[in-house]
C-alpha positions as CSV (number, residue, x, y, z in Angstrom):
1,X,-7.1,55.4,2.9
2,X,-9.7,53.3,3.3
3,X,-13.1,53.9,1.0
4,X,-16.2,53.1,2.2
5,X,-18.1,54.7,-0.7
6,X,-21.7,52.6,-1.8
7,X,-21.1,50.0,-4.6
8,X,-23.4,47.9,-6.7
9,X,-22.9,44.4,-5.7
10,X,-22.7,43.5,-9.4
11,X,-20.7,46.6,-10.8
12,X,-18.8,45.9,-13.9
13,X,-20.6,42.6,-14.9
14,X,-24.2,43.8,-15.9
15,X,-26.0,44.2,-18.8
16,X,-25.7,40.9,-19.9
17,X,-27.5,39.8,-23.2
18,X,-28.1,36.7,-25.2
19,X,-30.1,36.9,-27.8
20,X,-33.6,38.9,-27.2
21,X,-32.9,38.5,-23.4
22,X,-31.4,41.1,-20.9
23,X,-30.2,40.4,-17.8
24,X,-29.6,43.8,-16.1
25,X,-29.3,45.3,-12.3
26,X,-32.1,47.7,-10.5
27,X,-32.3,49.7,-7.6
28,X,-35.2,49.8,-6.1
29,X,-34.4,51.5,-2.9
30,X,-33.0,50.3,-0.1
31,X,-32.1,46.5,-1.6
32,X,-30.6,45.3,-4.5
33,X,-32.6,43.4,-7.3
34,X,-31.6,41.5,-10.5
35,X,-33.8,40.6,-12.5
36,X,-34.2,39.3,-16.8
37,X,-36.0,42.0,-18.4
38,X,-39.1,41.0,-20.0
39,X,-37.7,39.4,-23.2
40,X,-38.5,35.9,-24.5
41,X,-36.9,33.0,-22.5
42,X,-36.6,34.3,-19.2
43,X,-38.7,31.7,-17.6
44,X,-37.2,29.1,-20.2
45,X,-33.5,30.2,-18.2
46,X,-34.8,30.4,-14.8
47,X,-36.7,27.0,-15.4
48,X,-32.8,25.5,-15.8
49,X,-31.8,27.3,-12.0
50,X,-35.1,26.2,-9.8
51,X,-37.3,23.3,-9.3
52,X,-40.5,25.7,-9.0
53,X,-43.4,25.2,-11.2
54,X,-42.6,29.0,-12.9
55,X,-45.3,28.3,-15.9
56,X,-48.2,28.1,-13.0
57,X,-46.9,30.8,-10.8
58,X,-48.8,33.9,-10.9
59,X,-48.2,37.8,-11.6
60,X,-47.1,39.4,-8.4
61,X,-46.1,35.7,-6.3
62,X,-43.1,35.2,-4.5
63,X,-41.0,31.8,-3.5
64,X,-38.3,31.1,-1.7
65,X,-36.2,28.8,-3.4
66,X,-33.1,28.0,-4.7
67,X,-31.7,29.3,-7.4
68,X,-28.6,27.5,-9.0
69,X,-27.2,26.1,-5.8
70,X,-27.8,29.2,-3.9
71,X,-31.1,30.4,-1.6
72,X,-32.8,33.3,-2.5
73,X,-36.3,34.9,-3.5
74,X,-38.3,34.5,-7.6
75,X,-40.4,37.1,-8.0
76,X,-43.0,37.2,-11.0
77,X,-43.3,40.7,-11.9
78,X,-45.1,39.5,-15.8
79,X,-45.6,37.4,-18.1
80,X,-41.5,37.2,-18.4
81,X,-40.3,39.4,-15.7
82,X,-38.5,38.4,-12.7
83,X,-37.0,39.7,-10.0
84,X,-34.4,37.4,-8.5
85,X,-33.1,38.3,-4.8
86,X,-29.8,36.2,-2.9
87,X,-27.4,37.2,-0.8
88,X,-25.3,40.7,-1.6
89,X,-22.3,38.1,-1.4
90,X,-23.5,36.0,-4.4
91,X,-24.2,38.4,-6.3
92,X,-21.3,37.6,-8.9
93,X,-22.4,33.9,-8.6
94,X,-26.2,34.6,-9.4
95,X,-25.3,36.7,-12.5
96,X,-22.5,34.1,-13.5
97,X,-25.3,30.9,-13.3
98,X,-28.1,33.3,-14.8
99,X,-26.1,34.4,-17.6
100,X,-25.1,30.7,-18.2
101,X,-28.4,29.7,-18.5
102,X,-30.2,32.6,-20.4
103,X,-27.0,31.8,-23.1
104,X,-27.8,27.8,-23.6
105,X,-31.6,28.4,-24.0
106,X,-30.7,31.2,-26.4
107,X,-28.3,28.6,-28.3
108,X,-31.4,26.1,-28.1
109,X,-34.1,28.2,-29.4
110,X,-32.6,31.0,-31.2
């Protein structure tokens, strides 16, 4: 039998943590959003993923860019709160690349 029942496109691999930052999976409707939550570092990790100025952009601005080597959408939501939007079908990839870098700038700065 075939089961179409609704699945979060990153079920099974989120929360991720290293050190004080959190990299977890919201719903905010009808799309899917991933996003570091507000913690230390996050712009230190996503710095490592895009070639955007992220220390100049402002609360509430959003960029198309890429993000590892995949497009997609940075959103500042704070000071050091993103939301970071790509394709449903790299969802695994994002998280894999995000994690990686949210664990070497832990490792750097502790």
């Amino acid at each position: 039998m075939l089961d179409l029942s609704e699945k979060s496109p990153c079920a099974g691999m989120l929360p991720a943590t290293a050190g004080a930052m959190r990299l977890e999976e919201v719903n905010p409707g009808p799309i899917w959003a991933l996003a570091p939550n507000g913690d230390p570092g996050a712009t230190d990790a996503l710095a490592r993923l895009s070639t955007l100025d992220l220390q100049t952009m402002p609360e509430g601005a959003t960029a198309r860019s890429h993000i590892g080597h995949m497009m997609g959408h940075i959103t500042r939501l704070g000071a050091e709160d993103w939301r970071l939007m790509v394709f449903r079908s790299m969802a695994s990839t994002l998280v894999r690349e995000v994690k990686e870098a949210m664990h070497h700038v832990h490792a750097r700065h502790g």
